[in-house]
C-alpha positions in Angstrom: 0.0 0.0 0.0 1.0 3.3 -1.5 1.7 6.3 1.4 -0.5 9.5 1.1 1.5 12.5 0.5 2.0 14.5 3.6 3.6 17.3 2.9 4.0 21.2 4.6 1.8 24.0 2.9 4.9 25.9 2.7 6.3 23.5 1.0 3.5 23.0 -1.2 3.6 26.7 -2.1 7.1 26.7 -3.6 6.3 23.0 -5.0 3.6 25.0 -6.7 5.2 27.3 -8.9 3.9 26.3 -12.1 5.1 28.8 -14.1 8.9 28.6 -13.7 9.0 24.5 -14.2 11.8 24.9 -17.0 13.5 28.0 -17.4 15.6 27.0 -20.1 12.3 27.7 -22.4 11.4 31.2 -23.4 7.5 30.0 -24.1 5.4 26.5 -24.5 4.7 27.0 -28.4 2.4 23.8 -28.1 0.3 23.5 -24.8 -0.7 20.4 -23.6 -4.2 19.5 -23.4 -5.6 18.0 -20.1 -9.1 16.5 -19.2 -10.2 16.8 -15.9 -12.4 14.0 -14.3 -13.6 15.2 -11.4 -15.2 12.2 -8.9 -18.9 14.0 -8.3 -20.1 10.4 -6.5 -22.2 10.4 -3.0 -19.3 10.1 -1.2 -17.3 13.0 -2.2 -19.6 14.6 0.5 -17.4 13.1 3.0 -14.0 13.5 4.5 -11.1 12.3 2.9 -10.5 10.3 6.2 -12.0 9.1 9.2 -9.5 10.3 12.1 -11.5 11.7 14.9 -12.4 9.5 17.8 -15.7 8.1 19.1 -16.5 7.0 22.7 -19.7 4.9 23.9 -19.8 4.3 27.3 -20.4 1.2 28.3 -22.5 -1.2 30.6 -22.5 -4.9 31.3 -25.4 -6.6 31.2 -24.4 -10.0 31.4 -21.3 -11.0 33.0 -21.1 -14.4 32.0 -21.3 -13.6 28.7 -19.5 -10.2 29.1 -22.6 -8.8 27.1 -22.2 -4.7 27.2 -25.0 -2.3 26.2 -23.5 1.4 25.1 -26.2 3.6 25.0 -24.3 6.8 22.5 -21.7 8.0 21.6 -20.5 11.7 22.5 -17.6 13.3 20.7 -18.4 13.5 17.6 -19.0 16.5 15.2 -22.2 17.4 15.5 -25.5 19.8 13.6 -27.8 21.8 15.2 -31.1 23.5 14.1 -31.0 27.2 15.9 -34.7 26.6 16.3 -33.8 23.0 17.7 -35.9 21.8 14.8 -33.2 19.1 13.7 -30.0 18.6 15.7 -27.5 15.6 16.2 -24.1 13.9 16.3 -22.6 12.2 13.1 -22.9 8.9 13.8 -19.7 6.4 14.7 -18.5 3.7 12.4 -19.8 0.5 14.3 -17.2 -1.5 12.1 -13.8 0.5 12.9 -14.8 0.3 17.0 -12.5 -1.7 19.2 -13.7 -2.7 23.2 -11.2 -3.1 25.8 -13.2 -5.2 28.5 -10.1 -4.3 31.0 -10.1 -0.7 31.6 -11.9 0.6 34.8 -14.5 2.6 32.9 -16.0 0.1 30.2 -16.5 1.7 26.5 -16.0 0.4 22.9 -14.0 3.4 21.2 -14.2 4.4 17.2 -14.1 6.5 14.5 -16.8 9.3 13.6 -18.4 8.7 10.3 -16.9 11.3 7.4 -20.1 12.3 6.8 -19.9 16.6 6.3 -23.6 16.6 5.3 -23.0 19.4 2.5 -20.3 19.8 0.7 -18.3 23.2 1.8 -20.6 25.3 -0.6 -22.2 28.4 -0.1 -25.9 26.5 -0.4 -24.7 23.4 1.5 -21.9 24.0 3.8 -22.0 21.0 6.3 -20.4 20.7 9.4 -17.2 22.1 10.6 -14.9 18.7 11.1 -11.7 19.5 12.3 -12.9 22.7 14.2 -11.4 25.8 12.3 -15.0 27.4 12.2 -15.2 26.4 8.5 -17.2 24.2 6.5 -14.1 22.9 4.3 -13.9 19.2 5.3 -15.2 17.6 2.7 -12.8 15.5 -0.4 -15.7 17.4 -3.2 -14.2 21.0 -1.1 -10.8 19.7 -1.0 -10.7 18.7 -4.7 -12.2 22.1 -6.0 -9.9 24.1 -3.9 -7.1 22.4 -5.0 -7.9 22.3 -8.5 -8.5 26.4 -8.4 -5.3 26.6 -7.1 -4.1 24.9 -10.2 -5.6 26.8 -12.8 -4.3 30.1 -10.9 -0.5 28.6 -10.9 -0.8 27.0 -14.5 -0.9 28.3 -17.9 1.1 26.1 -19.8 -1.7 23.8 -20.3 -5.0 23.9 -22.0 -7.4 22.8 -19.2 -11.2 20.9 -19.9 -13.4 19.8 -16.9 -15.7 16.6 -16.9 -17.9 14.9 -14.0 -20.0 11.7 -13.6 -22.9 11.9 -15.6 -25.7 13.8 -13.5 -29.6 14.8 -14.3 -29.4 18.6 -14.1 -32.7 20.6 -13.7 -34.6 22.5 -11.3 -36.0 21.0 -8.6 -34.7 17.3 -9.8 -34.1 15.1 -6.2 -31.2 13.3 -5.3 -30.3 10.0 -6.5 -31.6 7.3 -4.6 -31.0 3.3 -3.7 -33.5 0.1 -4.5 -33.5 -2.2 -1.8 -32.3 -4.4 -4.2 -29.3 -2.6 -4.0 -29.5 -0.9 -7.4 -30.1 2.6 -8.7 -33.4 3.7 -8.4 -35.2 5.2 -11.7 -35.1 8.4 -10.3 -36.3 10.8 -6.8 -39.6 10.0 -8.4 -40.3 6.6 -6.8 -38.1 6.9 -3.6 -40.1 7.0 -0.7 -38.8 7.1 3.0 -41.2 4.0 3.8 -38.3 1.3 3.4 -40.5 -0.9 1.2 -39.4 0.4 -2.3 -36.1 2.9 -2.2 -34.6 4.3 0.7 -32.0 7.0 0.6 -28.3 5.9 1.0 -26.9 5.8 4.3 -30.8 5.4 5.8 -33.6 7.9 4.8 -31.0 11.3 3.9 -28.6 11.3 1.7 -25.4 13.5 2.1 -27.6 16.9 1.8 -30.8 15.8 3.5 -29.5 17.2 6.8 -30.1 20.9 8.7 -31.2 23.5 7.0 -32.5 20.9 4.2 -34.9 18.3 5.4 -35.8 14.5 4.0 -35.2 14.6 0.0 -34.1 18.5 -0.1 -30.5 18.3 -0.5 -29.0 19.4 -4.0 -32.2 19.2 -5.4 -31.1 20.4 -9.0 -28.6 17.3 -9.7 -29.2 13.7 -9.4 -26.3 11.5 -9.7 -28.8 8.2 -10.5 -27.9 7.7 -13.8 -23.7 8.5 -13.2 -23.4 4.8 -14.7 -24.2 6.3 -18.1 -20.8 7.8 -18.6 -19.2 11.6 -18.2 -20.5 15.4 -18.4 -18.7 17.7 -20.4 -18.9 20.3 -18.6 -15.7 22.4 -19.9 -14.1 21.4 -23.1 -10.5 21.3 -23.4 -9.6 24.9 -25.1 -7.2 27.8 -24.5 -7.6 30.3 -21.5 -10.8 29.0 -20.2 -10.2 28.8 -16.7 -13.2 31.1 -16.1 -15.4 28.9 -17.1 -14.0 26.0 -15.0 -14.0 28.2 -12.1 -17.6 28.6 -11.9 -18.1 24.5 -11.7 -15.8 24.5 -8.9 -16.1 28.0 -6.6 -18.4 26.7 -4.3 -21.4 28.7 -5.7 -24.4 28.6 -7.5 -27.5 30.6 -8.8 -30.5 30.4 -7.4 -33.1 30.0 -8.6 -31.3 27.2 -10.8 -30.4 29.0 -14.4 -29.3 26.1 -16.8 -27.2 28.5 -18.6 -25.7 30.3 -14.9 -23.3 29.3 -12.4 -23.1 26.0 -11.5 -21.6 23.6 -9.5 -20.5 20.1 -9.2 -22.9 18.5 -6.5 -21.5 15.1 -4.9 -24.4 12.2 -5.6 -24.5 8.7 -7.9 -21.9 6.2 -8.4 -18.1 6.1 -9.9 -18.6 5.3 -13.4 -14.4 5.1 -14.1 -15.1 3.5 -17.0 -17.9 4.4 -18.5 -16.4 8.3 -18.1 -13.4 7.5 -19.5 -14.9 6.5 -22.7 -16.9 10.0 -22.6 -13.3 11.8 -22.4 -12.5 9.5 -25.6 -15.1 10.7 -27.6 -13.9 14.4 -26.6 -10.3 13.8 -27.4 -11.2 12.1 -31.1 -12.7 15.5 -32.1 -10.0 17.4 -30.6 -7.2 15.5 -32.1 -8.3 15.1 -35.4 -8.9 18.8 -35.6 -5.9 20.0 -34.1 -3.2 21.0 -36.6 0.0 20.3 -34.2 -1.5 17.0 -32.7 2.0 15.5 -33.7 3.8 17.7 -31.2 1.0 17.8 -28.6 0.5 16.2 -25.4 -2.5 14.9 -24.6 -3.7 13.7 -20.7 -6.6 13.2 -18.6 -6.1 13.5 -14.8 -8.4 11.5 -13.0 -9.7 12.4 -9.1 -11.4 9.8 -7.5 -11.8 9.0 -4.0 -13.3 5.2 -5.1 -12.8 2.3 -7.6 -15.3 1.1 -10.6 -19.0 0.7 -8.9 -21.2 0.5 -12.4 -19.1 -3.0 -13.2 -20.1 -6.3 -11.5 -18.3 -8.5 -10.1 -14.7 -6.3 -9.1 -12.5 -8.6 -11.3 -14.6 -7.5 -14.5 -14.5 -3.6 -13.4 -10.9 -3.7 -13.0 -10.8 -5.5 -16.6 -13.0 -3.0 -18.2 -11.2 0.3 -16.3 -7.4 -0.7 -17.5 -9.2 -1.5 -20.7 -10.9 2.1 -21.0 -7.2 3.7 -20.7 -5.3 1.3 -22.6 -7.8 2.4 -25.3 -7.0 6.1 -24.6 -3.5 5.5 -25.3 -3.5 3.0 -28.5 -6.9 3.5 -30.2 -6.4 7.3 -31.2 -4.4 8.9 -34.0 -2.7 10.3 -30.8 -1.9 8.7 -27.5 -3.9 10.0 -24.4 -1.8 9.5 -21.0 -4.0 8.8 -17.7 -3.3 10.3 -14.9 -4.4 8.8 -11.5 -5.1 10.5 -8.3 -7.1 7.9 -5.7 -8.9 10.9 -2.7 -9.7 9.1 0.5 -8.4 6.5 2.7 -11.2 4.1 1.3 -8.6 3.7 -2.2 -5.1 4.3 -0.4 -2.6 2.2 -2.3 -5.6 0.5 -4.9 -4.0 -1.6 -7.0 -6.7 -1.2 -9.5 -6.2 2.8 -9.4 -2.2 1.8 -9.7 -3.3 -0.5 -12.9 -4.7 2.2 -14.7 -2.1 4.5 -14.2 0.0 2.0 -15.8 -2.1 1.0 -18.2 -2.1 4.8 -19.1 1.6 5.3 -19.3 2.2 7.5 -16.3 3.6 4.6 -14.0 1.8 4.4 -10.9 -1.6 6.2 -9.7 -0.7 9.0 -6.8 -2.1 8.5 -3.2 -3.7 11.6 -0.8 -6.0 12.3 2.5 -5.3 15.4 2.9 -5.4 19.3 1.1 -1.6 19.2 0.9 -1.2 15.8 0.1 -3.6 16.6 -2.8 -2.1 19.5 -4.3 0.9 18.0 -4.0 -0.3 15.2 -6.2 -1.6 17.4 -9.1 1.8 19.7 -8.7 3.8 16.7 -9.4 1.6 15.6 -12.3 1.3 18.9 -13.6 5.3 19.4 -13.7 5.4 16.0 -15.9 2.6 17.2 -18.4 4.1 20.8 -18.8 6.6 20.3 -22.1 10.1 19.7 -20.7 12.9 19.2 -22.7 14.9 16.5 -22.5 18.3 15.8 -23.7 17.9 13.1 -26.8 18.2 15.1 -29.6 14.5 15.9 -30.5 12.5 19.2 -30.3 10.3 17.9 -27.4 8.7 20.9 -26.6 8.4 22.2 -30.4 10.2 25.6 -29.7 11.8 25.0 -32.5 14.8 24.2 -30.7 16.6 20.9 -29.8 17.7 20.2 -26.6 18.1 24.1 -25.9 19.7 25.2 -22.0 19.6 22.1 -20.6 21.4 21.8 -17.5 21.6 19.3 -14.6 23.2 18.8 -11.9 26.3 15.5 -12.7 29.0 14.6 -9.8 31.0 12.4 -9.4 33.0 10.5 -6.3 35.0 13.9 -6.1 31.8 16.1 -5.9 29.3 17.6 -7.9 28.8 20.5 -10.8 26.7 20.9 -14.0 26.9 19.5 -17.5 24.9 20.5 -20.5 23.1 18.5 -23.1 25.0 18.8 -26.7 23.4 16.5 -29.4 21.0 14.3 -27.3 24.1 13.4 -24.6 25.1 15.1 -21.3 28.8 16.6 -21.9 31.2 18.8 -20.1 30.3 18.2 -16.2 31.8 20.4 -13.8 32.3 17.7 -11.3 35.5 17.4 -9.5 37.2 14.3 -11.8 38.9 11.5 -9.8 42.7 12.0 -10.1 45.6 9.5 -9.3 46.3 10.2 -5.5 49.6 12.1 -5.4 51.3 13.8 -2.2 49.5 17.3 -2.0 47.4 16.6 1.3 44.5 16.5 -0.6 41.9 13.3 -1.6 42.4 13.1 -5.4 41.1 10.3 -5.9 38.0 10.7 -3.6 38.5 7.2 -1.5 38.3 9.2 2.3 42.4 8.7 2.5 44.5 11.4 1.8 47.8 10.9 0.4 47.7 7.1 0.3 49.3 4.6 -1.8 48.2 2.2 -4.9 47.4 -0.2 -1.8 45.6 2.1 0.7 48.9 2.3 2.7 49.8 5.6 4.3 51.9 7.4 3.9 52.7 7.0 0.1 56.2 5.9 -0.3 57.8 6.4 -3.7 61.7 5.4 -4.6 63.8 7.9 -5.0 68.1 8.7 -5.4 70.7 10.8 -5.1 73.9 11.2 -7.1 74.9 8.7 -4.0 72.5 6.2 -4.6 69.0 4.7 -4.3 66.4 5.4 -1.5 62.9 6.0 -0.3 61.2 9.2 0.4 57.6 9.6 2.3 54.9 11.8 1.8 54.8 13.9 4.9 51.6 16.4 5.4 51.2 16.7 1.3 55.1 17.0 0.5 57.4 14.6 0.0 60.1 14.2 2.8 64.1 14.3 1.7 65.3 11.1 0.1 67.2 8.6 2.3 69.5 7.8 0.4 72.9 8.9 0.8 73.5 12.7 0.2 76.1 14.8 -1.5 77.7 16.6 0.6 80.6 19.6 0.2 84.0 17.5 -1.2 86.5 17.4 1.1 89.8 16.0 1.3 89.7 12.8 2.6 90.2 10.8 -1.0 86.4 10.2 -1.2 84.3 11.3 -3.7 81.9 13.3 -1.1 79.6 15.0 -3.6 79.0 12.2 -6.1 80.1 13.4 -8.9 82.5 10.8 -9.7 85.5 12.9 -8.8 87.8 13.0 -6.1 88.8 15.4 -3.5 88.0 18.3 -6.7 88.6 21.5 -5.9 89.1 21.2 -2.7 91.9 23.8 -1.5 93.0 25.8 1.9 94.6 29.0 1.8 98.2 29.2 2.3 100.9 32.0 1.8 104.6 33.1 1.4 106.6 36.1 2.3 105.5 36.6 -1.9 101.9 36.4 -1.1 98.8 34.5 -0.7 97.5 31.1 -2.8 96.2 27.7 -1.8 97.2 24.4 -1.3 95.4 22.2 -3.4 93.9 18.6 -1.9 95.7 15.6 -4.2 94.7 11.5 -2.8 93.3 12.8 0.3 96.6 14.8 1.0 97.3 18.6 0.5 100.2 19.6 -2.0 102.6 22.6 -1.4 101.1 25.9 -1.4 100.8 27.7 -5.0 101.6 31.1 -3.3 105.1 32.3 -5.2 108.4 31.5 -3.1 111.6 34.4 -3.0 113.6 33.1 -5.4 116.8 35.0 -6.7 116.5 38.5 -7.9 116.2 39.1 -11.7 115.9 41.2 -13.8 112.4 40.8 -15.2 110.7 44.1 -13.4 109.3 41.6 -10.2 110.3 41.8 -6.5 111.8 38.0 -7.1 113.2 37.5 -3.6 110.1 39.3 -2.2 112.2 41.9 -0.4 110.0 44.9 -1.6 112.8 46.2 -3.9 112.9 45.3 -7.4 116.0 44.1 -9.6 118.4 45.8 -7.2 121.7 44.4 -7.7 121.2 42.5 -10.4 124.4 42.8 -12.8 126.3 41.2 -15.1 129.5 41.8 -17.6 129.2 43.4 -20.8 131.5 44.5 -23.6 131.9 46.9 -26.2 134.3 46.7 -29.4 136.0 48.9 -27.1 136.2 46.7 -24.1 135.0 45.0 -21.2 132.4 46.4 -18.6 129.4 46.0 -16.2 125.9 46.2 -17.1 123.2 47.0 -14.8 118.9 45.7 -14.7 116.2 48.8 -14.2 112.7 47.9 -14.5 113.3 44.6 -15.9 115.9 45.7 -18.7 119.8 45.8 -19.0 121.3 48.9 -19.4 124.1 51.3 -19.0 126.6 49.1 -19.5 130.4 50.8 -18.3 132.4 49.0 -21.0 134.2 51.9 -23.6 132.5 52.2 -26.5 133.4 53.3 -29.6 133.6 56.9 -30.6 133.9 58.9 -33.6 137.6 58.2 -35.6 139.6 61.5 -35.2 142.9 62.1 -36.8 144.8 61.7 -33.9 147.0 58.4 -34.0 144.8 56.4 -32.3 142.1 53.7 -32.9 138.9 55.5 -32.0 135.9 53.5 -32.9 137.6 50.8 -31.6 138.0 48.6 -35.2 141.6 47.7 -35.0 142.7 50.7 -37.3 143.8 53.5 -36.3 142.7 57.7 -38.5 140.9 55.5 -41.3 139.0 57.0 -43.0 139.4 60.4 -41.3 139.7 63.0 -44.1 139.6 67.0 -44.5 139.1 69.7 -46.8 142.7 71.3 -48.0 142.8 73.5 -51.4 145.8 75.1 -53.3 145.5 78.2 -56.0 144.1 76.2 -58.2 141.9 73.8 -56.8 140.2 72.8 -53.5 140.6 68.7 -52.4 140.8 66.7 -49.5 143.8 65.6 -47.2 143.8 62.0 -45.3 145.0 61.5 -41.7 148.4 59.3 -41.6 149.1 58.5 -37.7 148.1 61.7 -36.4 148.5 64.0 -39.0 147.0 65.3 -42.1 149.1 64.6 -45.8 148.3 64.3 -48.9 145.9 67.0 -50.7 144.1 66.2 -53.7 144.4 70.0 -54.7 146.2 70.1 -57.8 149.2 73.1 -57.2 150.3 75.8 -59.3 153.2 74.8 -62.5 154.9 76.8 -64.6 152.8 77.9 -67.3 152.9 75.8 -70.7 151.3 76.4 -73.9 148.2 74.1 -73.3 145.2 76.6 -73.6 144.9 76.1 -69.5 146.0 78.5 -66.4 148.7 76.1 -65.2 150.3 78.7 -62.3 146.5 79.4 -61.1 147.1 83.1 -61.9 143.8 83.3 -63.8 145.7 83.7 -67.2 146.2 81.4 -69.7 149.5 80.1 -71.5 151.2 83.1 -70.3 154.8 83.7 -71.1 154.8 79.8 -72.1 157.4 78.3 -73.7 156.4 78.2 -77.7 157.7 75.4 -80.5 157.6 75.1 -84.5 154.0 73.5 -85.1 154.7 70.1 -85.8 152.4 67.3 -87.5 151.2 65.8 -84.1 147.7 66.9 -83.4 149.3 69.6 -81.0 149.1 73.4 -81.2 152.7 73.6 -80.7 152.8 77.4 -81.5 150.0 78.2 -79.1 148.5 79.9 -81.9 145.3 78.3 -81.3 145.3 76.4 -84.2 146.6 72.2 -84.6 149.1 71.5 -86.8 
């Protein structure tokens, strides 16, 4: 058995927001259209359940056969005439008592019959049931209010309204029962005389109480002939609520006006079947004349607070009702899904109501007692008839648009996020993804362990080396710890190859120095060599302090010559100089050797001249001899100045001219 809903109205409220049921969609291009069967049997008059307790008490008559007599009972609801012309207690359900024999004050306890005796409306409000000084007790009340408050919340679907069929007329009576069992052929031949008809429940049916007396109650409908199928009351159009509202807001005119306000009345049977065959007939004429029947949806939600009653025996009316739904879905050019809502603890859980629903391709019928429970069952139903789309690649709700801003929520182990429908799939969620676990302090792989290994063992261990070797480091607070393996460390010199680098004792040096300066001495086979700092040595001459004295080439010498001779030459600033050997001078004529090249005034020469000419003289050991100036002679007939007196062939000595190519006279002519 199926658990009413039960929920919070505030919850209800938000539940309720019909409107706002997919926000992805800018508009419903193509409304759904919805049928809805309203239960308008006898017993919609009552509660939807019996929960208020009864008391008789109790004496014994007979204690040998513990035989009790309890004269009334006295808490239940009760109706009162002002002019005491008709009062009394709703009666208490003899079946549902239980007796405890043991308590010190003997009584059989129960339940109070649901019996509201009107139905919430203005004209026939029956009793106040659960005390809140209203008359809104009963499932008909219940139903109407809940079905008001989904036409106000809803306009994404096209809305018809259909009852049980009813006789409607002024002044018609309420439907009777044959003693038979049976409908009666109308108010006409009931009588309160218990031979022919009597009313249900005794000689009143659910209206025939204060102010209305025997056969008075909702006089202008009679539910007798229910069995004959469903009342159109409302077809299924656009933006009609209006007229739906004035079937269900609790008011009607008076006197009766066939073309007025009127109201569903709760009296006859529940014709499920039969009614459902009625909303076929509707739904043929509006499929085959509706243009976009092949993107429409089509439903009928179905309130009932009872199973079939117009079928005999039960196994044939469940047959026929899962039939007359079946037929809705398969037997039109359209399918029509059935909704299911069983009102009233008498059909909590049906499996009958369940088979329709099934039958009808909306799963399972919906369960509720109460106004919340209710309205929570159309909410839910509404939110699956409004067009949703859904991600498969298809324009469900014929926007013109395929799977357009769909968004849901997707997670995984690591969390949760959103992804998107692309193409008819669900891609690109948000969710955290599982990661291999590495050391980080966090849960990558979403398994409650932090920073564990491939076998749940913490910490995570990993190998690890150094230039020294092989080791293992561990995961320590989401970093990994140093390696254990061996580490370098600073060479030092000890002939082991301290760093790793396959090198020994490298560059490992301590400082040293000399009276020449500073250096280092340098590590060899774990042993340091002599210090590289320069040592004195013996003074040179190269320009350096070599002996590290502070002075620099000071007394450095050595011999030199010259062509001259020997000497000593002397080192400034790194170079030899001023060497004190002789050295060769200029050759002078004075007898000696001067330049020093084994010969003594070579080479040494002079001007000298004579009257005639001027020439050089030579030295010979010392002394000048030998000018090349030719000297005066005496003069001879030669045409030249031979004494250098400026005259020529003066007083020279003449001869005959003779044959030899001479001027022999000095007459200026040749032989």
């Amino acid at each position: 058995m199926k658990p009413a809903l039960r929920w919070p109205f505030a919850l209800l409220a938000a539940a309720l927001a019909f409107g706002s049921v997919h926000d992805a969609r800018a508009e419903i291009t193509v409304k759904p259209k919805m049928l809805v069967i309203l239960d308008s049997s006898g017993s919609m008059a009552w509660t939807p359940k019996s929960d208020i307790e009864c008391v008789w008490r109790c004496e014994m008559l007979n204690v040998l056969s513990d035989q009790y007599e309890c004269p009334g009972n006295t808490e239940c609801p009760s109706y009162t005439d002002p002019e005491n012309m008709l009062s009394g207690h709703v009666g208490c359900r003899s079946t549902m008592q239980t007796f405890d024999p043991t308590a010190g004050d003997k009584y059989k306890k129960g339940v109070c019959s649901p019996y509201t005796i009107g139905d919430g409306s203005e004209k026939y409000p029956g009793i106040d049931f659960n005390g809140d000084r209203r008359a809104n007790d009963s499932r008909l009340y219940v139903a109407k209010e809940a079905l008001t408050t989904m036409l106000a919340g809803t306009s994404e679907i096209e809305f018809g309204l259909m009852r049980y069929h009813q006789l409607e007329g002024n002044d018609v009576r309420s439907s009777c029962i044959c003693d038979n069992g049976d409908l009666c052929c109308g108010a006409a031949n009931c009588s309160d005389d218990g031979l022919d008809c009597t009313y249900r429940d005794g000689s009143f049916t659910s209206y025939d109480y204060y102010p209305y007396s025997f056969r008075e109650g909702a006089i202008n409908y009679d539910g007798s002939v229910s069995c004959d199928g469903g009342d159109l009351l409302v077809p299924v159009a656009d933006r009609n609520h209006s007229d739906i509202y004035m079937w269900i807001d609790q008011k009607e005119d008076s006197p009766y006006n066939a073309n007025g306000n009127r109201e569903i009345r709760a009296d006859g049977t529940t014709p499920l079947t039969a009614s459902l065959y009625s909303a076929m007939s509707h739904f043929r004429n509006l499929i085959d004349q509706d243009v976009q029947r092949d993107c429409r949806h089509y439903s009928v939600l179905m309130i009932t607070d009872g199973e079939e009653t117009c079928i005999k025996p039960a196994s044939a009316a469940q047959t026929s009702a899962v039939a007359a739904v079946r037929d809705l879905q398969t037997l039109l050019s359209r399918p029509v899904y059935t909704y299911i809502i069983g009102f009233g603890e008498e059909v909590a859980g049906s499996t009958i109501l369940d088979n329709m629903a099934m039958a009808g391709g909306t799963g399972h019928a919906y369960f509720a007692d109460d106004p919340a429970s209710l309205q929570m069952a159309i909410a839910t139903i509404i939110q699956q008839t409004i067009p949703k789309e859904i991600c498969d690649g298809i324009d469900n709700d014929c926007n013109g648009l395929t799977d357009d801003g769909l968004v849901r929520d997707c997670s995984t182990i690591c969390g949760g996020g959103f992804e998107t429908c692309e193409e008819g799939r669900w891609v690109n969620c948000t969710a955290p993804a599982v990661q291999a676990e590495i050391c980080d302090g966090i849960d990558n792989d979403c398994d409650g362990l932090t920073d564990e290994d491939v076998n749940n063992r913490i910490p995570m261990k990993k190998p690890c080396s150094t230039a020294c070797g092989n080791g293992i480091s561990i995961c320590d607070g989401g970093a990994w710890s140093l390696c254990d393996a061996p580490q370098p460390i600073d060479e030092v010199c000890d002939g082991e190859d301290n760093d790793c680098d396959g090198v020994t004792d490298e560059d490992v040096t301590i400082p040293c120095q000399t009276a020449c300066g500073v250096g280092v001495r340098r590590c060899v086979a774990g042993q340091f060599g002599d210090c590289e700092a320069r040592a004195p040595s013996e003074e040179i001459c190269d320009g350096i302090d070599n002996d590290c004295n502070g002075q620099t080439d000071e007394e450095v010498t050595r011999p030199c010559d010259t062509a001259c001779g020997n000497g000593t030459e002397y080192c400034q600033q790194g170079v030899w100089g001023n060497c004190d050997a002789p050295k060769p001078q200029e050759e002078i004529c004075d007898g000696l050797d001067n330049d020093c090249d084994g010969e003594t005034d070579e080479g040494v020469t002079r001007p000298c001249s004579t009257a005639c000419e001027s020439g050089v003289e030579t030295c010979v050991n010392g002394q000048f001899v030998g000018c090349t100036a030719r000297k005066p002679r005496a003069e001879v007939c030669n045409g030249l100045d031979d004494d250098c007196d400026g005259e020529t062939d003066e007083e020279a000595l003449t001869y005959p001219e003779d044959c030899n190519g001479i001027d022999d006279d000095c007459y200026g002519f040749t032989d």
